[in-house]
VEXKE-57412 format. One record per atom (N, C-alpha, C, O): residue number from 1; residue in one letter; atom name; x, y, z. Coordinates in steps of 0.05 Angstrom, whole numbers. Layout:
BEGIN
NUM A CA X Y Z
...
***
This chain:
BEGIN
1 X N -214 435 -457
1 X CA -225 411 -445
1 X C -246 418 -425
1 X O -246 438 -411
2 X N -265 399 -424
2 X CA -292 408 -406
2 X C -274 394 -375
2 X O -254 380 -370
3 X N -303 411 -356
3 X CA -292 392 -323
3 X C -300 360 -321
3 X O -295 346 -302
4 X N -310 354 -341
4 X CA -307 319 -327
4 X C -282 312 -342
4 X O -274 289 -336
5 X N -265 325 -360
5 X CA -228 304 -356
5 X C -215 314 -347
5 X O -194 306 -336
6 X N -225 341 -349
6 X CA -197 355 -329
6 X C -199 348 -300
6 X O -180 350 -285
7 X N -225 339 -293
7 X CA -231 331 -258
7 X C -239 313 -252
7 X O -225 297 -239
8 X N -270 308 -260
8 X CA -279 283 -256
8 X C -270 257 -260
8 X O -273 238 -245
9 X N -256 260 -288
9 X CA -247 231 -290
9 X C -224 225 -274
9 X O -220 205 -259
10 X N -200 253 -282
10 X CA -182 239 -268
10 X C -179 235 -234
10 X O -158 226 -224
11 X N -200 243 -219
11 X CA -206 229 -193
11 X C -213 211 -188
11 X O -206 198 -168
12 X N -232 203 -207
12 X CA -250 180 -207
12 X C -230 156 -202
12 X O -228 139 -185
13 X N -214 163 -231
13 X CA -199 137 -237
13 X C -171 132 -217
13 X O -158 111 -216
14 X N -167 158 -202
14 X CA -143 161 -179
14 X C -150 138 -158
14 X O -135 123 -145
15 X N -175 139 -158
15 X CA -194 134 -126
15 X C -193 102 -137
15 X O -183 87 -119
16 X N -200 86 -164
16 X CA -201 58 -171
16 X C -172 54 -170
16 X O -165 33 -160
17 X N -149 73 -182
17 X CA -119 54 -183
17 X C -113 56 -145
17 X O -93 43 -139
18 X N -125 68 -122
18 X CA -120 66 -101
18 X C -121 24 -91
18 X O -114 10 -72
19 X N -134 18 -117
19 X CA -136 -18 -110
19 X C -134 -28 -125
19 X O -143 -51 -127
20 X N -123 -19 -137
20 X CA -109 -35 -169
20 X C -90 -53 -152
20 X O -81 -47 -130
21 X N -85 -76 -167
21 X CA -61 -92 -156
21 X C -36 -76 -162
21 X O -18 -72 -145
22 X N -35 -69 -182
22 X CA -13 -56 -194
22 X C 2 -38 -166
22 X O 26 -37 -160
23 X N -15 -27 -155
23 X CA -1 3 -139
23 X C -14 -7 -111
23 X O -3 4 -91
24 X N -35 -25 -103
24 X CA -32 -28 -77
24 X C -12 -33 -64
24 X O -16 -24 -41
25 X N 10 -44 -66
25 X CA 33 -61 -64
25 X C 44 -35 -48
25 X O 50 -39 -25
26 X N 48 -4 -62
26 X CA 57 20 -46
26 X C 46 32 -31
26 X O 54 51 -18
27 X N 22 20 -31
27 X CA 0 36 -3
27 X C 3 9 19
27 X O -2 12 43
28 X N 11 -13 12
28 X CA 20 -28 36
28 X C 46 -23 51
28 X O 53 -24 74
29 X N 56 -17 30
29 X CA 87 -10 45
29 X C 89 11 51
29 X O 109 16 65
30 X N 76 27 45
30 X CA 78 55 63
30 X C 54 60 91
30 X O 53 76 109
31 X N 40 43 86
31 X CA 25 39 108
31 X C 43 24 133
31 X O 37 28 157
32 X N 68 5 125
32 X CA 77 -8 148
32 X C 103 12 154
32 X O 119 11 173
33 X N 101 36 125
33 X CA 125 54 139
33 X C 117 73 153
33 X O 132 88 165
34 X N 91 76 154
34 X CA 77 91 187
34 X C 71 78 211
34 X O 56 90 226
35 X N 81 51 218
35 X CA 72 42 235
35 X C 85 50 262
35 X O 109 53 263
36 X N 72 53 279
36 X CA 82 52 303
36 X C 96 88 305
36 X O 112 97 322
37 X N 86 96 288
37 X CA 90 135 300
37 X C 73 148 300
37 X O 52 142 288
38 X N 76 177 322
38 X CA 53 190 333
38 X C 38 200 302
38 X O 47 202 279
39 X N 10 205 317
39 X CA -8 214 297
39 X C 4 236 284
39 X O 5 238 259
40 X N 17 258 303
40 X CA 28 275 284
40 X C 47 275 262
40 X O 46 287 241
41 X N 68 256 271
41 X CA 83 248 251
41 X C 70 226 226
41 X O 85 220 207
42 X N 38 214 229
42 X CA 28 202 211
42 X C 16 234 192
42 X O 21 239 168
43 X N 2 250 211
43 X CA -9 270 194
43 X C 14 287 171
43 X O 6 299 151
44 X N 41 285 180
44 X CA 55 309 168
44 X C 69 287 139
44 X O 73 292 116
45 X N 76 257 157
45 X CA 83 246 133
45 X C 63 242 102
45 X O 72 239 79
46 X N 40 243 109
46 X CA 25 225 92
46 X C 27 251 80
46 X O 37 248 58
47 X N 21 276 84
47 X CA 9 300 77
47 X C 33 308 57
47 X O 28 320 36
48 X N 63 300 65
48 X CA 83 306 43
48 X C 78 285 20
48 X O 76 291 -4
49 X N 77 258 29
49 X CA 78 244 16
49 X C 62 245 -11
49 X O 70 243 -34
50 X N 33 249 1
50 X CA 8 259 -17
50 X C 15 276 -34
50 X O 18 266 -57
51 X N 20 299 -33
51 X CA 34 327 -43
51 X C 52 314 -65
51 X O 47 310 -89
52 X N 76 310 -50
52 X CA 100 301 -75
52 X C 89 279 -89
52 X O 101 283 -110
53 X N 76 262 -93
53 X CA 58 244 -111
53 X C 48 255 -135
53 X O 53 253 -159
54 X N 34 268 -121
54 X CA 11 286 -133
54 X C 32 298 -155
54 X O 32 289 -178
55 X N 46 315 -148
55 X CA 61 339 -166
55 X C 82 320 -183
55 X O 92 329 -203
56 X N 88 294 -173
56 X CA 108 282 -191
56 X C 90 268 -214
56 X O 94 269 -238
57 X N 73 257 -201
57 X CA 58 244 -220
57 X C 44 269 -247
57 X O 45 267 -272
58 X N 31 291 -231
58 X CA 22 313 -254
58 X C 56 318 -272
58 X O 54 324 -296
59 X N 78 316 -263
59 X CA 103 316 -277
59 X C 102 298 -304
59 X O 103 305 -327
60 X N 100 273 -293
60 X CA 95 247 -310
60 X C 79 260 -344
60 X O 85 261 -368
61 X N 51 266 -323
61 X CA 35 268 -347
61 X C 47 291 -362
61 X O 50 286 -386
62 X N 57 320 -353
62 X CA 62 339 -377
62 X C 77 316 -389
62 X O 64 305 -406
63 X N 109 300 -384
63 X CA 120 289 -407
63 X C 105 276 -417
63 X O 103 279 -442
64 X N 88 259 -407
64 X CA 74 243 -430
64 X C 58 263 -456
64 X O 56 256 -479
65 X N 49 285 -446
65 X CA 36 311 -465
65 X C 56 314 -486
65 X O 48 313 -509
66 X N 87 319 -479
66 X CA 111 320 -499
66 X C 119 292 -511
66 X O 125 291 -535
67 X N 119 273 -498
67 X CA 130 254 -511
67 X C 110 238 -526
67 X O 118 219 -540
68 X N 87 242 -525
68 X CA 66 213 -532
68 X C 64 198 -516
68 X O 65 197 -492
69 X N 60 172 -545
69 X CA 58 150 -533
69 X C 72 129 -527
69 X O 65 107 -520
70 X N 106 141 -531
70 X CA 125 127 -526
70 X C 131 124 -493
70 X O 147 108 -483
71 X N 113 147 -475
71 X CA 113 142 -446
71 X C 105 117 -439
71 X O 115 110 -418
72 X N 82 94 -454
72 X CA 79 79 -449
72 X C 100 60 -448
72 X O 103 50 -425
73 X N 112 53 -463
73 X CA 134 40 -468
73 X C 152 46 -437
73 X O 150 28 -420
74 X N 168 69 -431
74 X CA 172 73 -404
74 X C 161 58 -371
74 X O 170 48 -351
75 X N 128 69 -386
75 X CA 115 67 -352
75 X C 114 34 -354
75 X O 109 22 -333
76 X N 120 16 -382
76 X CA 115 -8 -371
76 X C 128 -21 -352
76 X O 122 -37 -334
77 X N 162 -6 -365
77 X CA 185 -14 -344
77 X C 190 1 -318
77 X O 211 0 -304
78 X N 173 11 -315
78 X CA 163 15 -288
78 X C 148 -7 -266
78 X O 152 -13 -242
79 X N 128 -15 -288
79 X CA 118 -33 -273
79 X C 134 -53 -277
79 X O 135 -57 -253
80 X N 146 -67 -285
80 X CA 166 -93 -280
80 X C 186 -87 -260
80 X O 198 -104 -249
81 X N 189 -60 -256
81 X CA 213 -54 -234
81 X C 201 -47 -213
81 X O 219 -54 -199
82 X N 183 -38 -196
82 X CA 167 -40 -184
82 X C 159 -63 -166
82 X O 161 -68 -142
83 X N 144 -78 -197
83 X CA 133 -112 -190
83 X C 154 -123 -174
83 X O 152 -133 -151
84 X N 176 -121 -188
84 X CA 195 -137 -186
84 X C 205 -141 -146
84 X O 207 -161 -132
85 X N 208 -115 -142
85 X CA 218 -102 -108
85 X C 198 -117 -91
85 X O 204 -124 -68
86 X N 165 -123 -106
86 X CA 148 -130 -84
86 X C 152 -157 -84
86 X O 147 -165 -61
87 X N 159 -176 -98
87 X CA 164 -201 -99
87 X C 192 -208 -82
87 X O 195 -228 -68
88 X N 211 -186 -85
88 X CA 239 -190 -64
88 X C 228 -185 -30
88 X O 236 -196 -10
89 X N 208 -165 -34
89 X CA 196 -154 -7
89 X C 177 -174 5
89 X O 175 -173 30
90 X N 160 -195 -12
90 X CA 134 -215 -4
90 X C 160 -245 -1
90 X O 152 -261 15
91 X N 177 -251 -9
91 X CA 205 -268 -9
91 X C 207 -269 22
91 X O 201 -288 36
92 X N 219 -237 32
92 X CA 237 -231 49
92 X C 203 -245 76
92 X O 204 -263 92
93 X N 186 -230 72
93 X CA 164 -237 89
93 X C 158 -270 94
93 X O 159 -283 115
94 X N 154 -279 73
94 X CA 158 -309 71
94 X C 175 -321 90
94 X O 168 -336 108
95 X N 204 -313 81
95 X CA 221 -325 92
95 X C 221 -319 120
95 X O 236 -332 133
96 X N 205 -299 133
96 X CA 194 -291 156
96 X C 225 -277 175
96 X O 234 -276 198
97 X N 231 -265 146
97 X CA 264 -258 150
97 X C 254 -214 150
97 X O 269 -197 141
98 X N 233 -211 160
98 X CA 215 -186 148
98 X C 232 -167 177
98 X O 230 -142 175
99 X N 249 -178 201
99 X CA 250 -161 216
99 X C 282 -151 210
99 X O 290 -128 213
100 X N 301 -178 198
100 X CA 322 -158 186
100 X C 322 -140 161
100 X O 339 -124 153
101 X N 297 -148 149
101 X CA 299 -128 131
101 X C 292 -93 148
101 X O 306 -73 144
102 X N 279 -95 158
102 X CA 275 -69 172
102 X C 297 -63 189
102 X O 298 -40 196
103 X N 319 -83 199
103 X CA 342 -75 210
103 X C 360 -64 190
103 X O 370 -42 196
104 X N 367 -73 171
104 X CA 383 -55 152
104 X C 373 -27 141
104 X O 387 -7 137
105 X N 336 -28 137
105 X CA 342 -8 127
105 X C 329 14 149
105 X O 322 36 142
106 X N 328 9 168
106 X CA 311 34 198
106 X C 332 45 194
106 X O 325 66 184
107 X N 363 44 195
107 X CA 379 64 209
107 X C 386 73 185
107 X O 401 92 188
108 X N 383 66 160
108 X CA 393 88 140
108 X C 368 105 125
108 X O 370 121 107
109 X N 341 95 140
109 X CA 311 117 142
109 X C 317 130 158
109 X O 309 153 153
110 X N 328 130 177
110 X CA 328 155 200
110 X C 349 167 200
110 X O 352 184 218
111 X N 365 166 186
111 X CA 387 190 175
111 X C 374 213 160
111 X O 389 232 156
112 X N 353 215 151
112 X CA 334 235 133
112 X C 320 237 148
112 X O 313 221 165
113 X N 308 273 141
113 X CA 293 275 155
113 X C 262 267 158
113 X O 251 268 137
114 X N 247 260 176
114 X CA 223 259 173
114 X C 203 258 143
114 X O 192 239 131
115 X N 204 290 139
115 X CA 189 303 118
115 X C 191 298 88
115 X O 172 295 74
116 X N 232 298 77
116 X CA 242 289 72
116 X C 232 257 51
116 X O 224 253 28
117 X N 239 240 78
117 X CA 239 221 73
117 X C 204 205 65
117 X O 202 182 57
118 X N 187 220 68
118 X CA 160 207 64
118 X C 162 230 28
118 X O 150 222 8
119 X N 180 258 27
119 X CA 177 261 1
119 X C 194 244 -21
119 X O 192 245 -45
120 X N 212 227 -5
120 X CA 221 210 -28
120 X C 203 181 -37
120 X O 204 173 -60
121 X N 192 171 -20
121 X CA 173 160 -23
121 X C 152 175 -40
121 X O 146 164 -61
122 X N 144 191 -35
122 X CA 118 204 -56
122 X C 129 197 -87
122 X O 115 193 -107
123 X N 159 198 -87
123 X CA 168 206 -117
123 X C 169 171 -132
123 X O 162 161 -153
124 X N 181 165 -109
124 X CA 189 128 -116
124 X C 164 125 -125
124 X O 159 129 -149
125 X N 145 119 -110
125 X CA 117 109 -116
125 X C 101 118 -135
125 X O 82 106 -145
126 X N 111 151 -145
126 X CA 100 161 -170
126 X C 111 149 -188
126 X O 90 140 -199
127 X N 123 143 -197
127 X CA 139 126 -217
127 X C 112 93 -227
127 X O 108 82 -248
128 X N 102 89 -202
128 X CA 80 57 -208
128 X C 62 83 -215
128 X O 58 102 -199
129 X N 49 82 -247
129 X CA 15 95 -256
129 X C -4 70 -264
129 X O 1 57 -285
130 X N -23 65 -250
130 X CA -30 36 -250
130 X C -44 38 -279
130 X O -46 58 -293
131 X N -57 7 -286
131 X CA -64 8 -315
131 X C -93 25 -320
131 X O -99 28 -344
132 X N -108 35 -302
132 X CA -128 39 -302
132 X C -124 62 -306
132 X O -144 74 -314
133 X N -100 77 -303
133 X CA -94 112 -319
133 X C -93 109 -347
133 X O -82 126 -360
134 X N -105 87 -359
134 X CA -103 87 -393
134 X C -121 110 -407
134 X O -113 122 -428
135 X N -138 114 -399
135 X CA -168 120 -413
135 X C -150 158 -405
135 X O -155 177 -420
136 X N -132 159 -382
136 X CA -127 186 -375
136 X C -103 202 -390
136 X O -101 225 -398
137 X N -87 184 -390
137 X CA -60 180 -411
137 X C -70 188 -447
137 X O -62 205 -463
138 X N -90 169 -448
138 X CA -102 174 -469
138 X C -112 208 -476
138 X O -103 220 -496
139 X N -130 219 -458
139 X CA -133 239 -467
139 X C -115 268 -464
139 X O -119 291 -473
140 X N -87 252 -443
140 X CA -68 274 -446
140 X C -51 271 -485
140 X O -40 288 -499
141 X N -56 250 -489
141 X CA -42 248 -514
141 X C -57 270 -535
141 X O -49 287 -550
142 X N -87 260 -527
142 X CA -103 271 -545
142 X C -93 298 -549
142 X O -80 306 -569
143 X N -101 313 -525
143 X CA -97 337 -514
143 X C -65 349 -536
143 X O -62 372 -544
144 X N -51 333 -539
144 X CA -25 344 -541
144 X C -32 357 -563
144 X O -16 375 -568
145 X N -52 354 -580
145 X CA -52 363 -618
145 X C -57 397 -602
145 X O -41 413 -613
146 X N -76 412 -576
146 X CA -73 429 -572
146 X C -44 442 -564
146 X O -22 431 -563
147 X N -50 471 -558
147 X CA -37 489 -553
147 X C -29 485 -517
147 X O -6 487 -508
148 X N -47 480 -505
148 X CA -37 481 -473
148 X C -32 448 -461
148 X O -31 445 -436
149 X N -29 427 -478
149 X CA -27 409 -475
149 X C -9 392 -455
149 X O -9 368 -448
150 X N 5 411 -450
150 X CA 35 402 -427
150 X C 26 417 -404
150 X O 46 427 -392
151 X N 13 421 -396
151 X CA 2 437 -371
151 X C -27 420 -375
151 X O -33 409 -354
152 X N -41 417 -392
152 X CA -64 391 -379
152 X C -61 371 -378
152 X O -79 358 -368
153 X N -37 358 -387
153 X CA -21 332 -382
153 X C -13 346 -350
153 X O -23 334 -331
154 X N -3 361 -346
154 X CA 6 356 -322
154 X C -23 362 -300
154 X O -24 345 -283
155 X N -43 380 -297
155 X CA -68 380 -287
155 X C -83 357 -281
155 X O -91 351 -258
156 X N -87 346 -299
156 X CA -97 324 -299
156 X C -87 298 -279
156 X O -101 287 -262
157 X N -56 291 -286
157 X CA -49 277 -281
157 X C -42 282 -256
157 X O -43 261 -244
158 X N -34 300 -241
158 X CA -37 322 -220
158 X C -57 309 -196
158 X O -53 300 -173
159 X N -84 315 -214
159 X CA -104 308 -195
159 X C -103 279 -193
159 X O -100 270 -170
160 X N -104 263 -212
160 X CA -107 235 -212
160 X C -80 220 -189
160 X O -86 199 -179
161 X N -51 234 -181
161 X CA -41 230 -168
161 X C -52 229 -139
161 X O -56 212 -122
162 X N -57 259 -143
162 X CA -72 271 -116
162 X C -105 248 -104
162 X O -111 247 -80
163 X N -115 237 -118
163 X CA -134 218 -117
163 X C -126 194 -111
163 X O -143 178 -103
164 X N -99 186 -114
164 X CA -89 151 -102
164 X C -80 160 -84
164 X O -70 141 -73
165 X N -75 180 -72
165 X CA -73 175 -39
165 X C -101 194 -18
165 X O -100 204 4
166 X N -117 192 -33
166 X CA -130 204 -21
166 X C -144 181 9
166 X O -151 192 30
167 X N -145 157 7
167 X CA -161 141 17
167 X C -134 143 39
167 X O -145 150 59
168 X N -110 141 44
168 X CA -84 147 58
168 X C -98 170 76
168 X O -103 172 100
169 X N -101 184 56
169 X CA -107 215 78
169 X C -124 214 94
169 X O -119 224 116
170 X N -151 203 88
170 X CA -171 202 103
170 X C -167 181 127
170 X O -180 183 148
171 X N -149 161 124
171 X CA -146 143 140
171 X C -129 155 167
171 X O -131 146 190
172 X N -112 178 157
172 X CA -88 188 178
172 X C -117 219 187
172 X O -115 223 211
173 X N -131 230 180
173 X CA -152 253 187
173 X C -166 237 205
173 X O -158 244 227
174 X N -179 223 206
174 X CA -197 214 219
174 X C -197 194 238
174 X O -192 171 232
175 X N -202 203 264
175 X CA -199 185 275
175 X C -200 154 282
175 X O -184 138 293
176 X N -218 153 275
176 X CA -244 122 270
176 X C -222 108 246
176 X O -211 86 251
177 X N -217 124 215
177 X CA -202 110 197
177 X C -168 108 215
177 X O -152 93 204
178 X N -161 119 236
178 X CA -126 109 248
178 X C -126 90 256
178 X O -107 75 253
179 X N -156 82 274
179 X CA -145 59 287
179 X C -141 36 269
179 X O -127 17 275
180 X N -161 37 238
180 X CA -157 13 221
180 X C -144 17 210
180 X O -140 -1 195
181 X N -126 38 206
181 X CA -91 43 194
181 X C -75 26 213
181 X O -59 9 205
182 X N -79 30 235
182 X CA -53 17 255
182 X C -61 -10 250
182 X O -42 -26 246
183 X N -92 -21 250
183 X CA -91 -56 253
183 X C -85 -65 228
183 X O -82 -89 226
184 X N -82 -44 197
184 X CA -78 -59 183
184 X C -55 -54 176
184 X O -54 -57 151
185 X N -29 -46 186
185 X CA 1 -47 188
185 X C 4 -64 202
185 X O 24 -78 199
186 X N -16 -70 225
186 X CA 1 -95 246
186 X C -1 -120 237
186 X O 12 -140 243
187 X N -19 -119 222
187 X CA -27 -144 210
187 X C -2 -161 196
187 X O 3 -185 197
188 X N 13 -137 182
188 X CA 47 -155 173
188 X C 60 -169 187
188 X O 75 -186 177
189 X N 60 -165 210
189 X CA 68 -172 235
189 X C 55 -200 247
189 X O 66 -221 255
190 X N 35 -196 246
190 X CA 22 -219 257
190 X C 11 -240 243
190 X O 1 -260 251
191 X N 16 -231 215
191 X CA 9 -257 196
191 X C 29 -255 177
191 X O 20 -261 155
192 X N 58 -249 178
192 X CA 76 -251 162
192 X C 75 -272 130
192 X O 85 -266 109
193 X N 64 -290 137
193 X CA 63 -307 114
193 X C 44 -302 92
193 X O 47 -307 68
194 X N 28 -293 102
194 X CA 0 -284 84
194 X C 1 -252 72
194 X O -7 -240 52
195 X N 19 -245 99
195 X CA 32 -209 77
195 X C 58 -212 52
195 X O 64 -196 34
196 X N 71 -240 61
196 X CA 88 -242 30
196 X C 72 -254 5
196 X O 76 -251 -19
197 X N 53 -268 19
197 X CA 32 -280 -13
197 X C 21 -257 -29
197 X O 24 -254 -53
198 X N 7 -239 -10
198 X CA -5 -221 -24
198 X C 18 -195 -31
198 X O 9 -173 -39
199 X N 44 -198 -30
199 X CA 62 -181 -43
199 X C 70 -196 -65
199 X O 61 -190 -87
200 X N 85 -215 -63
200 X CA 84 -240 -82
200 X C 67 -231 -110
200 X O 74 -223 -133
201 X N 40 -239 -97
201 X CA 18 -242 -121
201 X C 16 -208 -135
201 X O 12 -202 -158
202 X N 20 -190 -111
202 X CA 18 -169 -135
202 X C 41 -164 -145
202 X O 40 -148 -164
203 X N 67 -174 -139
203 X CA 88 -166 -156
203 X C 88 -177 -178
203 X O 95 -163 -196
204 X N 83 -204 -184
204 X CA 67 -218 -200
204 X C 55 -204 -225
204 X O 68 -200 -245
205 X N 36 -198 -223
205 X CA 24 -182 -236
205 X C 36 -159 -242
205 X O 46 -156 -265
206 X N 36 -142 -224
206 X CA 52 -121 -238
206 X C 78 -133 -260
206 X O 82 -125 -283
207 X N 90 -149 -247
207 X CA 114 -151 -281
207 X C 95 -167 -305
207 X O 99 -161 -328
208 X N 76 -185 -298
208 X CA 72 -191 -318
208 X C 47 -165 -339
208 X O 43 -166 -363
209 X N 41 -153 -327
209 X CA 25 -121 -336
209 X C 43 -103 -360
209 X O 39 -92 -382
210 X N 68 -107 -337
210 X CA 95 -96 -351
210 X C 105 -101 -380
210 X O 115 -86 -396
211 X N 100 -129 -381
211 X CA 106 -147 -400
211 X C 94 -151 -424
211 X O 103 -148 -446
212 X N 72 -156 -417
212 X CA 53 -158 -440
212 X C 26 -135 -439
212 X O 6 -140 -452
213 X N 27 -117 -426
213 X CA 8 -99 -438
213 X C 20 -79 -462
213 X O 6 -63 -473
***
């Protein structure tokens, strides 16, 4: 395989599912699960988080290299289960009921550790591959008629992980991008009603993606 699929594309297309409806839904909620901790603990979380993404998702793709195209079938029910959590999660905001939800679950997040706990998130969230990894999926299938095919399923998909959080990373590196990390976590907070519409609407979508793609 030449360097634009083994690289180019699948960054390219990492960097577009970073706003896919499909998977924004987990860069919001993990944006409001950094709120309010020191930079360092934003730098070390995001940086596992990123990491374990990355390597689960390149996981994804070797199986899809072994299995075909029956992974599709899978990742749809992904997205309906997914979808589904953001519509209970954009509900709970609605109902402007968003501070007991964080009371039940803060004290059984802070039983894990730190590091830990932003790598189980990396894994949960690997699980949503938004629709716009088609054209990438595609050429791990391709790939499979070769010999190294389960190792560029997983390369590929690897990087393309590593590329939907990249806009995360730069936001927690840089200074100038933290402070619009912090105003756009607080924002749940201060406009509660308008952060369950737009969970709502992408859970929305995501099941119906699920459904009929």
């Amino acid at each position: 395989m030449d360097l634009w699929t083994l690289f180019v594309l699948p960054l390219g297309l990492g960097l577009l599912g970073f706003i896919e409806p499909c998977t924004v839904g987990s860069s919001l909620l993990f944006v409001k699960y950094l709120e309010g901790k020191e930079a360092a603990a934003k730098l070390l979380e995001t940086s596992v988080f990123t990491v374990t993404r990355a390597v689960f998702i390149g996981a994804l793709g070797a199986l899809a290299a072994f299995i075909g195209s029956a992974f599709l079938d899978l990742q749809r029910w992904f997205w309906v289960l997914l979808g589904s959590a953001y519509i209970v999660v954009g509900a709970v905001y609605l109902a402007r009921k968003h501070w007991a939800l964080m009371r039940v679950l803060g004290p059984k997040l802070n039983r894990v550790r730190t590091a830990r706990r932003a790598a189980t998130l990396g894994v949960i969230f690997g699980l949503n591959i938004p629709a716009c990894a088609a054209p990438l999926l595609a050429a791990v299938f391709a790939a499979s008629l070769g010999t190294a095919s389960v190792a560029q399923g997983f390369w590929m998909m690897a990087v393309f992980g590593l590329a939907l959080s990249l806009p995360l990373v730069a936001a927690v590196f840089w200074g100038w991008a933290r402070g619009w990390l912090d105003r756009f976590a607080g924002l749940t907070q201060r406009v509660p009603f308008w952060t369950g519409v737009v969970f709502v609407l992408l859970g929305t979508w995501s099941v119906y993606l699920g459904i009929t793609a």
